[in-house]
Structures are given as structure tokens and as C-alpha cells.
C-alpha positions as a Markdown table, in Angstrom:
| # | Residue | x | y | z |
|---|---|---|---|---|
| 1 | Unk | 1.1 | 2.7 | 7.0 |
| 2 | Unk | -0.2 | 2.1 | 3.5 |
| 3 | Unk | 1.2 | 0.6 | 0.6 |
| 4 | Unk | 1.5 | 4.3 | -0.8 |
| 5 | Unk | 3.0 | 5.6 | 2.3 |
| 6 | Unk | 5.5 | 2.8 | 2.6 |
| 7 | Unk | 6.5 | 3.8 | -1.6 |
| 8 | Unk | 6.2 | 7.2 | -0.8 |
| 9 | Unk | 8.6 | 7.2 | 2.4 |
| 10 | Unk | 11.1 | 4.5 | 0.2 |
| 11 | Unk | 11.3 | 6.5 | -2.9 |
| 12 | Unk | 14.8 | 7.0 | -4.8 |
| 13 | Unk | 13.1 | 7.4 | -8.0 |
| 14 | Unk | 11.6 | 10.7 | -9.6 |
| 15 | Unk | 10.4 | 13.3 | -6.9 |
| 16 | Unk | 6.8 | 13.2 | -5.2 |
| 17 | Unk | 6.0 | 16.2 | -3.8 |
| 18 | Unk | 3.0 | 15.4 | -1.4 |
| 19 | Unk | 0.8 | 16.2 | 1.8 |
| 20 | Unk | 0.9 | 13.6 | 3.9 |
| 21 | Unk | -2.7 | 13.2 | 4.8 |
| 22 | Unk | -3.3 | 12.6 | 1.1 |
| 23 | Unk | -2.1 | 8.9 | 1.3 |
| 24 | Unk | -4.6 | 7.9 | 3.3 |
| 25 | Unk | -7.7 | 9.7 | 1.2 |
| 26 | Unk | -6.0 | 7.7 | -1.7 |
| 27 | Unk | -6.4 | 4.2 | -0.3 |
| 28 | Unk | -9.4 | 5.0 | 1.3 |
| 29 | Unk | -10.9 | 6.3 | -2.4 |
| 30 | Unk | -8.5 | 4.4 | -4.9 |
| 31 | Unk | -8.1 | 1.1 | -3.1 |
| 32 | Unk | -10.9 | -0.9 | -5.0 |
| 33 | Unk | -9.1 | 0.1 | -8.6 |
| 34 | Unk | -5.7 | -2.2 | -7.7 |
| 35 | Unk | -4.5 | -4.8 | -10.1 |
| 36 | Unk | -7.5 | -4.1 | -12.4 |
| 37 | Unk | -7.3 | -2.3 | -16.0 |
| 38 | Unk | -7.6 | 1.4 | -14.9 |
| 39 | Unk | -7.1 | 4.6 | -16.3 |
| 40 | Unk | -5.5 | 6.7 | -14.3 |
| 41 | Unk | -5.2 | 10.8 | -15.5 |
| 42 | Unk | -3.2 | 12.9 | -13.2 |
| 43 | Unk | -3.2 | 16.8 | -14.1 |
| 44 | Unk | 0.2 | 18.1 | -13.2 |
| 45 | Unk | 3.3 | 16.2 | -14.1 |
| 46 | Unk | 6.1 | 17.8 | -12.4 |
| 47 | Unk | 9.0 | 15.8 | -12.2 |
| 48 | Unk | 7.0 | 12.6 | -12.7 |
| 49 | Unk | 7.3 | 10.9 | -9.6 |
| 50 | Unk | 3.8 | 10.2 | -9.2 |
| 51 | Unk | 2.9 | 8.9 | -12.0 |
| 52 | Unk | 5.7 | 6.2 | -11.2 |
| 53 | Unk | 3.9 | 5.9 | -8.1 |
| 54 | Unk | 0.8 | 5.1 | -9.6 |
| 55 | Unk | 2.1 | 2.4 | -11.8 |
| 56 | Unk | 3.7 | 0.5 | -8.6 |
| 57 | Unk | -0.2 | 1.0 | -6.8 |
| 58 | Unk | -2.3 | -0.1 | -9.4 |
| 59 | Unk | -0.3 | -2.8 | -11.0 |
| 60 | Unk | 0.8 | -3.5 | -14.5 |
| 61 | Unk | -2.9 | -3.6 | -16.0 |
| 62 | Unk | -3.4 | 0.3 | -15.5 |
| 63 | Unk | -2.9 | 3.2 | -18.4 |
| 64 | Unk | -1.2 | 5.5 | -17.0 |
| 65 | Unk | -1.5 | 9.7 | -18.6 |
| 66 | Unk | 0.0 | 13.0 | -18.0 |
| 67 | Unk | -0.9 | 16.1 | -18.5 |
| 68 | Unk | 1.6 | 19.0 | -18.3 |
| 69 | Unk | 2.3 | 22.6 | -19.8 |
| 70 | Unk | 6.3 | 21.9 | -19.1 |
| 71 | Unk | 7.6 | 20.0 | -22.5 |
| 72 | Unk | 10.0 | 18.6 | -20.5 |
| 73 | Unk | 7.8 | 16.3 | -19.0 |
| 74 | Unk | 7.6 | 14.1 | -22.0 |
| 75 | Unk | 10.7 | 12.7 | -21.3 |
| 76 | Unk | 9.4 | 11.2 | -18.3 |
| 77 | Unk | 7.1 | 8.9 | -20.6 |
| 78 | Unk | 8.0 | 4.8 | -20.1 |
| 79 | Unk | 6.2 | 2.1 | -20.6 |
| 80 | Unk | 2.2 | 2.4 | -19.3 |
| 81 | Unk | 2.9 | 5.9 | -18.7 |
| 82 | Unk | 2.1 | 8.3 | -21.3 |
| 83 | Unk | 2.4 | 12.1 | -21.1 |
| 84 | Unk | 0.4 | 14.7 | -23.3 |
| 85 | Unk | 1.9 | 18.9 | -23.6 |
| 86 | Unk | -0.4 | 21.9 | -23.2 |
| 87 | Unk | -2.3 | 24.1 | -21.0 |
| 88 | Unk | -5.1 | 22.4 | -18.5 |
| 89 | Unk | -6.8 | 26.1 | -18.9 |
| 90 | Unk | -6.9 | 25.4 | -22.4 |
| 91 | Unk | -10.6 | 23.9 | -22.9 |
| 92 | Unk | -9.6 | 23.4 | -26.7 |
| 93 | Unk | -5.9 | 21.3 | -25.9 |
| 94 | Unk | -8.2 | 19.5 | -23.2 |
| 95 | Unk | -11.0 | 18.3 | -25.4 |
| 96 | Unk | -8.1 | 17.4 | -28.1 |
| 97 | Unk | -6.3 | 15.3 | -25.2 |
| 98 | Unk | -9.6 | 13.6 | -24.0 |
| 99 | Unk | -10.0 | 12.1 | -27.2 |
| 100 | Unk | -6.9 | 10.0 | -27.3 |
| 101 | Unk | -7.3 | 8.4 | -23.7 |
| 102 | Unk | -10.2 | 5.9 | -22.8 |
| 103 | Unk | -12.6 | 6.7 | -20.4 |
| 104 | Unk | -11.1 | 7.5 | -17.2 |
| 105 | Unk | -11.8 | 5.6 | -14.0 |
| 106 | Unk | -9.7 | 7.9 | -11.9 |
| 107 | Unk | -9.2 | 12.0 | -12.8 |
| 108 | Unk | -6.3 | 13.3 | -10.6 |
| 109 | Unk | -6.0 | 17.5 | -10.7 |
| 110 | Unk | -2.6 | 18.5 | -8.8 |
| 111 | Unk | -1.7 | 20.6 | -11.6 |
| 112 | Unk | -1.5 | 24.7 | -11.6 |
| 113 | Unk | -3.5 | 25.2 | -8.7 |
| 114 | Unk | -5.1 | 28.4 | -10.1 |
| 115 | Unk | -9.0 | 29.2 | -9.6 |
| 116 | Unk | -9.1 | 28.8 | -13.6 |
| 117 | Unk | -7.3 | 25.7 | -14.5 |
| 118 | Unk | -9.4 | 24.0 | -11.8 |
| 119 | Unk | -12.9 | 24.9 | -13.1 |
| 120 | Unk | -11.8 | 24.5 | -16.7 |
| 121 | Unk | -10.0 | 21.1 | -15.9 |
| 122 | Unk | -13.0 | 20.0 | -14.5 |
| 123 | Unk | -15.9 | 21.5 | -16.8 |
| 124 | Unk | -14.0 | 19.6 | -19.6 |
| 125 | Unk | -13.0 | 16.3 | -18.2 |
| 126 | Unk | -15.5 | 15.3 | -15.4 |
| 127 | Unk | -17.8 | 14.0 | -17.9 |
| 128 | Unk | -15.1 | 11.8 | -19.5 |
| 129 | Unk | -15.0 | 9.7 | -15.9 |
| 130 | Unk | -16.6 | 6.2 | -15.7 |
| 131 | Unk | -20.1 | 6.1 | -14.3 |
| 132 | Unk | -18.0 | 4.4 | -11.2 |
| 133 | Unk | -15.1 | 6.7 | -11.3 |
| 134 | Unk | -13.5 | 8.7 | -9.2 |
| 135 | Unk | -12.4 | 12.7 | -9.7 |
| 136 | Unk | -9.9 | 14.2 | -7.2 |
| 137 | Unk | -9.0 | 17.9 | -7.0 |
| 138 | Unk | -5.6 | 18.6 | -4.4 |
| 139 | Unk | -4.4 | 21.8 | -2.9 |
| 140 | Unk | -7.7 | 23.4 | -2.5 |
| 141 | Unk | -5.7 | 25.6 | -0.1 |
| 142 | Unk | -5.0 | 28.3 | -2.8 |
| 143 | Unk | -8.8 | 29.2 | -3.1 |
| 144 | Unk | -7.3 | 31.4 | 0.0 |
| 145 | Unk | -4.4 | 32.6 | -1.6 |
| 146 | Unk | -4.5 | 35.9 | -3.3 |
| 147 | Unk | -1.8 | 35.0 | -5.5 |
| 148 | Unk | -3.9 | 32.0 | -7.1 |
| 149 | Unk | -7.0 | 34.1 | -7.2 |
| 150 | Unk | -8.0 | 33.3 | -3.8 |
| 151 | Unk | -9.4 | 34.6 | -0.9 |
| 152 | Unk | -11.9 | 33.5 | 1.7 |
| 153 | Unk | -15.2 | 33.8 | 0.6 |
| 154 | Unk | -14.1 | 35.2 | -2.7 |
| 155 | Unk | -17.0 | 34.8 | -5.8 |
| 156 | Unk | -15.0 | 32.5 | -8.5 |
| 157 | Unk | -12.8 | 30.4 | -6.4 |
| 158 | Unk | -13.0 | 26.8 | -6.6 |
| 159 | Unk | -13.8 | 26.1 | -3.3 |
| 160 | Unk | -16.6 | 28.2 | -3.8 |
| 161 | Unk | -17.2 | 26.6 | -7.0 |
| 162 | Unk | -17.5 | 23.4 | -5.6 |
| 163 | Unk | -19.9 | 24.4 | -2.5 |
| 164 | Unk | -22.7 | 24.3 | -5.5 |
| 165 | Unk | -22.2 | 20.6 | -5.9 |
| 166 | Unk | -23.5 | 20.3 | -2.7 |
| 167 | Unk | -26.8 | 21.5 | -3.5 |
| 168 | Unk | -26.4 | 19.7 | -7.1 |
| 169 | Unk | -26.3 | 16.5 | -5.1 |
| 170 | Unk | -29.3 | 17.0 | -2.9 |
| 171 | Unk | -31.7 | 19.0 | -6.1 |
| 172 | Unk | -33.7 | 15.9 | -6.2 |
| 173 | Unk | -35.6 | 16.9 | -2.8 |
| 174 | Unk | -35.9 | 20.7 | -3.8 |
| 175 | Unk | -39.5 | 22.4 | -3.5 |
| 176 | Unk | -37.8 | 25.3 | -5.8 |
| 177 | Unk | -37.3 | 26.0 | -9.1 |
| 178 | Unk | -33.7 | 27.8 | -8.8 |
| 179 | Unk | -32.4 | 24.2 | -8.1 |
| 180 | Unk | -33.2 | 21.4 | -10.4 |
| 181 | Unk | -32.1 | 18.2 | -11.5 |
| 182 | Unk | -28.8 | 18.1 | -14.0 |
| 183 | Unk | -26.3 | 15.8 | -14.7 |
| 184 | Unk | -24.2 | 15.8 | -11.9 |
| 185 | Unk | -27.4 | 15.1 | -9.3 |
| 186 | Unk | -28.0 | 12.0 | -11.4 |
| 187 | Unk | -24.2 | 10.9 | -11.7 |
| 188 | Unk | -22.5 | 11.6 | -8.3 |
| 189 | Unk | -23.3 | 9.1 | -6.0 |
| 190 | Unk | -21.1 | 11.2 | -2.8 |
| 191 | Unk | -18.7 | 14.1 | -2.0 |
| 192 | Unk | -16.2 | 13.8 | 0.4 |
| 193 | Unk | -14.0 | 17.2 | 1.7 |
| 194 | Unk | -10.8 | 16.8 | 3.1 |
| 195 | Unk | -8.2 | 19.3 | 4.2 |
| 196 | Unk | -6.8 | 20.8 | 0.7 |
| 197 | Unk | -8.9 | 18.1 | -1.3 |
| 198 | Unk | -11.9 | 17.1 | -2.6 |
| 199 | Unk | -13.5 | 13.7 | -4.0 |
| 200 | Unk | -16.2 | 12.8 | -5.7 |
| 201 | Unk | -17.1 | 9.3 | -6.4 |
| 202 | Unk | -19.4 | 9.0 | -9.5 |
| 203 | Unk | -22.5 | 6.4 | -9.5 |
| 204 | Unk | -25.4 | 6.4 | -11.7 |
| 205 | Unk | -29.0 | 8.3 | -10.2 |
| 206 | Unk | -31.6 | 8.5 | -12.2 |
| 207 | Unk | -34.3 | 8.7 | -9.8 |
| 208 | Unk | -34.6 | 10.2 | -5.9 |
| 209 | Unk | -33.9 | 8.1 | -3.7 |
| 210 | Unk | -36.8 | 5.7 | -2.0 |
| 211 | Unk | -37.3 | 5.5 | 1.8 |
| 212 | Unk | -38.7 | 2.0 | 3.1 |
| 213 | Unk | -39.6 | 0.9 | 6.2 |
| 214 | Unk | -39.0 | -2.4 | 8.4 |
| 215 | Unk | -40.0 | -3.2 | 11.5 |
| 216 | Unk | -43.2 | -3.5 | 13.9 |
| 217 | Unk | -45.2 | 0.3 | 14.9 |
| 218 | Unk | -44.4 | 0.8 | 18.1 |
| 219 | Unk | -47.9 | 2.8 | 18.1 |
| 220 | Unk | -50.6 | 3.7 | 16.5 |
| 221 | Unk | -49.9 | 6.5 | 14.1 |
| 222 | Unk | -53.4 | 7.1 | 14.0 |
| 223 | Unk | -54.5 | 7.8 | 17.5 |
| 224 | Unk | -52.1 | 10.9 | 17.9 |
| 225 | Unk | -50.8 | 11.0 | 21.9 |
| 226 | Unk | -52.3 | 13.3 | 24.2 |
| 227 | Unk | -50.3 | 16.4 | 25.4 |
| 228 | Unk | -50.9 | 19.8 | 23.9 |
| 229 | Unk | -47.8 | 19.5 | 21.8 |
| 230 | Unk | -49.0 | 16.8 | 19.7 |
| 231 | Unk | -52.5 | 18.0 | 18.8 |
| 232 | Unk | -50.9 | 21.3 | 18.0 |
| 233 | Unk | -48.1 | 20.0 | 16.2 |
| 234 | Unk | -49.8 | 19.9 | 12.5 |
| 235 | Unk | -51.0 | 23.8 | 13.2 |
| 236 | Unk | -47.2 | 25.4 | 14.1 |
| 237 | Unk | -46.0 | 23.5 | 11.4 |
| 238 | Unk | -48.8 | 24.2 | 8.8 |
| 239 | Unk | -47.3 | 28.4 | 9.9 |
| 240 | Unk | -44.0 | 27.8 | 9.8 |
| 241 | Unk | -44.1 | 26.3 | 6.5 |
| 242 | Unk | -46.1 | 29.2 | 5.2 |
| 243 | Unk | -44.4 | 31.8 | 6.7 |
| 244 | Unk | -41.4 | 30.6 | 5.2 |
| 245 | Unk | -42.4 | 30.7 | 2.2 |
| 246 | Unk | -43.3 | 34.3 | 2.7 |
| 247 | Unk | -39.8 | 34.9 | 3.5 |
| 248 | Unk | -38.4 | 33.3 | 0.3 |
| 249 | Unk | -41.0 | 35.7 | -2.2 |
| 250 | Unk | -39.8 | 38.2 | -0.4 |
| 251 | Unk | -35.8 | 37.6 | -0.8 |
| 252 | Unk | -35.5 | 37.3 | 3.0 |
| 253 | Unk | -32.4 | 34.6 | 2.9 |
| 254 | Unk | -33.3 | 33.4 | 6.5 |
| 255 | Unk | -35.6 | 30.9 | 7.8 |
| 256 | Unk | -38.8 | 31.4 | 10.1 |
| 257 | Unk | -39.2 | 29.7 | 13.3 |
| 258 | Unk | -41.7 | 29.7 | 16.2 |
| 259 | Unk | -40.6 | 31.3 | 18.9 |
| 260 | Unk | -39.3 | 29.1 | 21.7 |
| 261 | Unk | -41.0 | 30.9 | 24.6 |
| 262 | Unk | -44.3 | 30.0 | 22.5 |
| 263 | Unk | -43.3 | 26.2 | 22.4 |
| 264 | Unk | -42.2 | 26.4 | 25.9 |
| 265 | Unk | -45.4 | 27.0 | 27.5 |
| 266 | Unk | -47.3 | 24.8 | 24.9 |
| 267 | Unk | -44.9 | 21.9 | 26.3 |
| 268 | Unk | -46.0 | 22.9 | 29.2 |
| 269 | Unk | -49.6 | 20.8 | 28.9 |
């Protein structure tokens, strides 16, 4: 059990209302950011037990904020913690807030849970995270729900949203020009998916990454080895590379492959 677990389970102050898996993506994510001066912003007040949680984990050095469209969350405002009013769909109120709190090591959304206050939260405050920092969206289960503008599969949720960071993260090894370079490639150093959650830990990129290489040859890469396979190897390639870029002129969203009865009797020699 982690220190956030063990607060968590011995709580008689304000009301946390969490999964319980979440406490150990926190430690595993947050853990580094203890007893250091942090800002923490967390999205989604409620009744303000986390935020008191928060302020026990990181220690008396961090800046505490809250945002929350419930006024009556401003009574939940002590000292380190500090709660701002207004709409996390409301790109205006959010650039407004952003101004009055330092850049943020650690971005917390657990706020409205719809499809629109996550992409808006997150078009509007990701960049305002620390080149080291850390952004964390929870309940990613509603990108099923109807009722939150889900549905599996469904073109605007967040989860689906978020499936083009993937290829964001990679664009530096693209051979295309649909995906290129941007911000986020040369900012986000990993993205980790857990149930209902995702995290992405920020890290400067500004080139592709380099491969190096250690180590004795074990052979001669220039006296290629003898069966069939080998000599051939270049050639199948050489078609498979060509063909496939036949496939994407044409639109076909599938990938070309030689068939395996062909490589089976090429193995063969």
C-alpha cells in the first residue's frame, strides 16, 4: 500500500471519490514531484477532498489549484490550495485561469467527463505543462457512454482523440506526408494507457531519436549467408515495399505481404 492509498483508506476529511487502481498510476507517475515546489492543477473540484489529498502527498512546498463550475467550491480554498469558478469547456475562462497560475508540473482532468470538456481542457492547458510535467486525463470510461457523447468507436470521443497521439509520438519515422512533425512529437517524451486513464509525461525532442551500436559482429555483414532466403531477401523486400506503396496511392488501408506458401518453399533451399 502507498502513501496515497494509506490517506485515501484513513480519510475523515472532505470526500475523495476514487478508482482504486488510480493510486498506484499516481505514485508510479507523481512520485518524483514529492516535497519539491510543484504545481499541482486538478480539473474537477467536487467536494475538495482531493485537493487536501494532494497537499498531504506533495508536501508543504506545492501550489495547490482548482478548477470547478460549482461556486461552491470556493469555499473549500485554505492555505496552498486555491480554487478558480467557471466552465473547463470554456476555452476563454481557461486561458483567463492559465494566466494567474505558474506553469504547471502536474495537470489533473477529473472534471465533467464529457467528450468536450476533455479536448477543450486539454487543447488549452497542455501547453501550459513544464517541459518535464506530467498531464493526466481520468474516467476515460465515458468515451463509451452515450450519455457523455460516447460510444465505441464513435468519431469525436476522447479516446479516440487521444489514439492520434500515438501517431503524433512516433511522426518522426514517417515516410508520409499526412503525418509530420508538431509540437507534441517534440515534447512528449511517453504515453502510458491505463484502465479509465491516460498519462503523458512531457520531455523535450527536438530531433529523432539515434540508434548506436556496441558490441563485436558476430559475422560478416558483408559476405551474406548461403541459403536461398538470404540472397533473395533484398528482392521480396525491394516488392513488398513497392507494392505497398501501390496500395497507399490507391487508398487501399491494408498492407501487402508475400504470400507464405511463396516463402515456404523459398525456405525450403
Amino acid at each position: 500500500m502507498n502513501d496515497l492509498e494509506a490517506y485515501f483508506n484513513a480519510n475523515n476529511k472532505r470526500l475523495i471519490n476514487k478508482f482504486l487502481h488510480y493510486f498506484q498510476v499516481y505514485e508510479r507517475h507523481f512520485s518524483r514531484f514529492r516535497n519539491k515546489e510543484v504545481v499541482i492543477v486538478e480539473i474537477g473540484v467536487s467536494h475538495g477532498g482531493s485537493l487536501q489529498m494532494w497537499k498531504d502527498y506533495f508536501g508543504g512546498k506545492a501550489k495547490i489549484f482548482g478548477i470547478d463550475v460549482d461556486p461552491r467550491c470556493k469555499d473549500f480554498e485554505e492555505e496552498n490550495i486555491k480554487i478558480f469558478i467557471g466552465s473547463q469547456s470554456d476555452r476563454n475562462f481557461l486561458r483567463e485561469t492559465i494566466t494567474k497560475i505558474p506553469p504547471i508540473d502536474i495537470l489533473i482532468d477529473d472534471g465533467g467527463h464529457t467528450m468536450v470538456q476533455q479536448i477543450v481542457s486539454y487543447e488549452e492547458m497542455f501547453n501550459s505543462i513544464k517541459a518535464d510535467g506530467v498531464y493526466v486525463c481520468e474516467d476515460l470510461h465515458t468515451s463509451y457512454w452515450m450519455k457523455y457523447g460516447g460510444g465505441h468507436k464513435r468519431r469525436g470521443t476522447f479516446i479516440e482523440y487521444t489514439k492520434n497521439f500515438i501517431d503524433y509520438l512516433n511522426a518522426y519515422h514517417t515516410q508520409e506526408r499526412s503525418l509530420k512533425v508538431n509540437e507534441f512529437t517534440q515534447s512528449v517524451d511517453s504515453i502510458h494507457y491505463y484502465d479509465s486513464m491516460i498519462v503523458i509525461e512531457k520531455k523535450r525532442r527536438e530531433q529523432a531519436p539515434c540508434i548506436e551500436k556496441t558490441g563485436n559482429i558476430s559475422f560478416s555483414i558483408d559476405s551474406p549467408p548461403s541459403p536461398l532466403i538470404f540472397r533473395v531477401f533484398p528482392i521480396y523486400q525491394f516488392c513488398e515495399s513497392f507494392m505497398n506503396y501501390i496500395f497507399r496511392f490507391l487508398g487501399i488501408n491494408r498492407a501487402f505481404r508475400i504470400p507464405e506458401n511463396i516463402l515456404k518453399k523459398i525456405r525450403r533451399y
